[in-house]
N, C-alpha and C positions, 0 to 999 in steps of 0.2 A: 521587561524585555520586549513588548509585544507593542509599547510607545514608540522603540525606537526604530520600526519597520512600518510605518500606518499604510504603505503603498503593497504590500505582500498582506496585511490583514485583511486589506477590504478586497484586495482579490481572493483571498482563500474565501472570503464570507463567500462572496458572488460566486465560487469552484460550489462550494457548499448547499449553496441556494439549487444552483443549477442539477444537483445532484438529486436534491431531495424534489424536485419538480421530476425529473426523469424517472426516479422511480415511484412516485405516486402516481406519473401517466403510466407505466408498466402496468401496477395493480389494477388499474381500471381497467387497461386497454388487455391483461391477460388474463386478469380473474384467478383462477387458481395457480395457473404456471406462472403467471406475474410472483404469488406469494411464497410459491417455491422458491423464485430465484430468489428473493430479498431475503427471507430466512433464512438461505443458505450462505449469503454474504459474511456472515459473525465466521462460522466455521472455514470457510476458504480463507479469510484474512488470520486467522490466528492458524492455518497449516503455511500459508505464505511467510510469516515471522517464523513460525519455528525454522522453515527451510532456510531462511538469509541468517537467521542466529549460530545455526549449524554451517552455513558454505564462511561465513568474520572467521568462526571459529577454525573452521579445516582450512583455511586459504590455503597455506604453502603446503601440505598434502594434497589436496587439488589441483594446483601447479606442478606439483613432479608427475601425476596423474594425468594430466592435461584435460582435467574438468575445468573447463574455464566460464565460472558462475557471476554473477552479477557482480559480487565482490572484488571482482580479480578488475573490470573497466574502470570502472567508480572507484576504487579503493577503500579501505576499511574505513577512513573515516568519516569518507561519505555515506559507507553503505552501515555504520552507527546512527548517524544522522537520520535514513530510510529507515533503519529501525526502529526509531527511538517514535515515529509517526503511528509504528503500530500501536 
């Protein structure tokens, strides 16, 4: 699958690269509130899945609600897609 995109792979490499360069200068440049934030990353990204897993799921109750969440711009099967990253 991953052949037939090489121009979205090697930019994801280089999103990737650039990621893990910003938070190794974090840890240096914060010392211990640097390794707070980086540790805290696992946990904030697996509450951010459960939340988009929960707004696919509740869309059209959200819509009579008029919680109008990530889901509802994107549409479901983009915002599968977002999911599917986590």
């Amino acid at each position: 699958m991953w052949n037939s995109y090489p121009d979205i792979q090697a930019h994801l490499l280089k999103w990737l690269e650039l990621i893990i360069e910003k938070i190794t200068d974090l840890i240096e440049s914060q010392g211990k509130l640097g390794q707070l934030i980086v540790t805290s990353i696992p946990a904030s990204v697996t509450v951010m899945a459960i939340l988009l897993a929960n707004n696919i799921c509740d869309l059209e109750g959200n819509i009579e609600d008029d919680r109008f969440t990530l889901a509802y711009p994107i549409g479901v099967d983009k915002a599968l897609l977002v999911f599917k990253w986590f």
